[in-house]
C-alpha positions as CSV (number, residue, x, y, z in Angstrom):
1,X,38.6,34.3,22.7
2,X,40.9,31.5,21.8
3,X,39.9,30.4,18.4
4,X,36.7,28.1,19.1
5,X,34.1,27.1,16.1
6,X,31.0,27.9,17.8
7,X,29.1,25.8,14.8
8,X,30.4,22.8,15.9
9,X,28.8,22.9,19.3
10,X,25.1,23.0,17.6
11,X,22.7,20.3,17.2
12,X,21.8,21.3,13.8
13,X,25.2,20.3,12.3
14,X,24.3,17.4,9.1
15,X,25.8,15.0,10.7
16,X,23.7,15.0,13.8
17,X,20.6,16.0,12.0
18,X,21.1,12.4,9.8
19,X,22.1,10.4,12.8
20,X,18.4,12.1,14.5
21,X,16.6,11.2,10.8
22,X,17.9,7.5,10.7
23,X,16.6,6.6,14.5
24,X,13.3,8.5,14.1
25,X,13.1,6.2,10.6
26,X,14.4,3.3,12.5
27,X,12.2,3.8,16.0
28,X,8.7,4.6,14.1
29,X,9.0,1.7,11.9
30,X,9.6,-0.4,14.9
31,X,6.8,0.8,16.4
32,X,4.5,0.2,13.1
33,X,5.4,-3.2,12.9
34,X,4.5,-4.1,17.1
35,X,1.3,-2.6,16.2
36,X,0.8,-4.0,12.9
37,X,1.3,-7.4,15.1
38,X,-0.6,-6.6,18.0
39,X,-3.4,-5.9,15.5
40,X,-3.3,-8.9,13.2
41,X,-3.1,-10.6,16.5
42,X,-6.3,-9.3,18.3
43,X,-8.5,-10.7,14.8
44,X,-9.5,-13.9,14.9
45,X,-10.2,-15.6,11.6
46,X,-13.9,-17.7,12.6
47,X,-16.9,-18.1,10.8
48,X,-18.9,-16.0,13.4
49,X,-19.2,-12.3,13.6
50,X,-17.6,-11.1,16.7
51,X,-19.2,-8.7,19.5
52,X,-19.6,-4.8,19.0
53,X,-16.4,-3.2,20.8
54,X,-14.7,-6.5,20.3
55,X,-11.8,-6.6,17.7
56,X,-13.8,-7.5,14.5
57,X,-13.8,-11.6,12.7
58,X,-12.0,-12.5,10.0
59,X,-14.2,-14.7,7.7
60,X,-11.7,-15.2,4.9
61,X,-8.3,-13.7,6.7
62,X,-8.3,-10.9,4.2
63,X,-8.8,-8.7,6.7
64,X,-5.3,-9.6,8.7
65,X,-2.7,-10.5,5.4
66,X,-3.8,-6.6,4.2
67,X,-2.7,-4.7,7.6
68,X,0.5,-2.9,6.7
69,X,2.6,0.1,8.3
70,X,5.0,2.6,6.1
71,X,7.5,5.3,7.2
72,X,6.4,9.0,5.8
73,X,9.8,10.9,5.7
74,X,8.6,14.5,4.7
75,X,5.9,14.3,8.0
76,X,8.2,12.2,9.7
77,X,5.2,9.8,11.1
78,X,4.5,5.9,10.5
79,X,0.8,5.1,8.7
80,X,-0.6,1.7,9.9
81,X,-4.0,0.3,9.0
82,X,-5.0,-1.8,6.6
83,X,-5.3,-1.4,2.8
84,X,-8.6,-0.6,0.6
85,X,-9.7,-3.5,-0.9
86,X,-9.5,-2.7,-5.2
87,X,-13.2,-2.5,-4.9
88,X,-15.1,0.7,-5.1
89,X,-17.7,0.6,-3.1
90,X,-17.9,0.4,0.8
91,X,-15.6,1.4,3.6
92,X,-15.5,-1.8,5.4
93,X,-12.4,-1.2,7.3
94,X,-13.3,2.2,8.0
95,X,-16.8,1.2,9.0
96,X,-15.3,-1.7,11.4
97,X,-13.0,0.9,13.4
98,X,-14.9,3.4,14.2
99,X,-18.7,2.0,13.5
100,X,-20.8,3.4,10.2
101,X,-22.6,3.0,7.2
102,X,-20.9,0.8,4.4
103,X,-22.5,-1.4,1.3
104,X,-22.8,-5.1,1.0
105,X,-22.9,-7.4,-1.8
106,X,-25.7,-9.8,-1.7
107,X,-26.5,-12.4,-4.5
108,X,-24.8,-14.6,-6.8
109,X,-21.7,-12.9,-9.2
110,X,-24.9,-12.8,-11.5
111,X,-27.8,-11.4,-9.6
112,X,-25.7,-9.3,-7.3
113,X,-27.4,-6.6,-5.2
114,X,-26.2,-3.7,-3.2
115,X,-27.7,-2.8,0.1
116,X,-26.5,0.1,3.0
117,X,-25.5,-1.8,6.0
118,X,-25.4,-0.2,9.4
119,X,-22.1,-1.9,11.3
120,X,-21.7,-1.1,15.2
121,X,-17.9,-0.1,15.9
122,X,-15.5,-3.2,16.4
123,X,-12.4,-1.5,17.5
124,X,-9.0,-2.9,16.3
125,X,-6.1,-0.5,15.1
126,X,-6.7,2.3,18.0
127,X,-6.7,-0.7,21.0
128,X,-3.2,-2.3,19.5
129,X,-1.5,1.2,19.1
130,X,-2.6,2.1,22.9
131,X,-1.3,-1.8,23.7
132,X,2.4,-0.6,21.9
133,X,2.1,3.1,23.1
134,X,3.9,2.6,27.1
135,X,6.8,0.4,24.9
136,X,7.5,3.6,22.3
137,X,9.9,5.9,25.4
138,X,11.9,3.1,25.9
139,X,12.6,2.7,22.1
140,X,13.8,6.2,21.7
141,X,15.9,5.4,24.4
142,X,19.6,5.1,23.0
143,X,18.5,5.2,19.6
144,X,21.0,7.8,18.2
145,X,24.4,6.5,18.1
């Protein structure tokens, strides 16, 4: 054998490893933030409540200002949903997605009252990622330089 480095022809070289890293950082996040829009997007900020299976309302426009997305290195995966209130009771986001029990607030700050509300499933995060998903192939595509 003329004297050939057979390490060099690997994928698995650090170099190559850091250029794969930086794209799949790069691609996700890309992909978090067309979601993050499409979601924020499909909420309409109105007084009424919207439709069950419709994307919910946003009385206040809480709800779209607190959707975010974030790169996880160590799984290598983008989060995106929107943030838990600082409040400790309820799962309103939660109940919203996928339909559930939450609490409501009722009352003045003074003579406030908790009661278990039932709320019927008002998809948003899961119809804006499947919206994104066909555009994610061709995002990968010449990514690593």
């Amino acid at each position: 054998m003329i004297g050939v480095n057979y390490k060099l022809m690997f994928f698995d070289r650090k170099a190559v490893m850091d250029k794969v890293d930086r794209a799949t950082r790069k691609v996700l996040s890309r992909f978090g933030a067309f979601v993050r829009t499409a979601a924020r997007s499909s909420i309409r900020k109105r007084k009424k409540s919207s439709a069950p299976g419709q994307p919910p309302s946003s009385h206040t426009g809480l709800l779209k200002k607190l959707i975010f997305f974030g790169y996880e290195p160590e799984k290598r995966s983008v989060v995106i949903g929107p943030a838990r209130l600082n409040q400790k009771i309820g799962n309103a986001p939660e109940a919203l997605e996928h339909g559930g029990m939450s609490i409501a607030l009722a009352g003045s700050r003074k003579k406030r009252s908790k009661r278990n509300v039932n709320i019927q499933a008002r998809p948003y995060m899961g119809p804006a990622m499947d919206k994104e998903k066909p555009k994610l192939p061709s995002m990968w595509a010449g990514s690593i330089k």
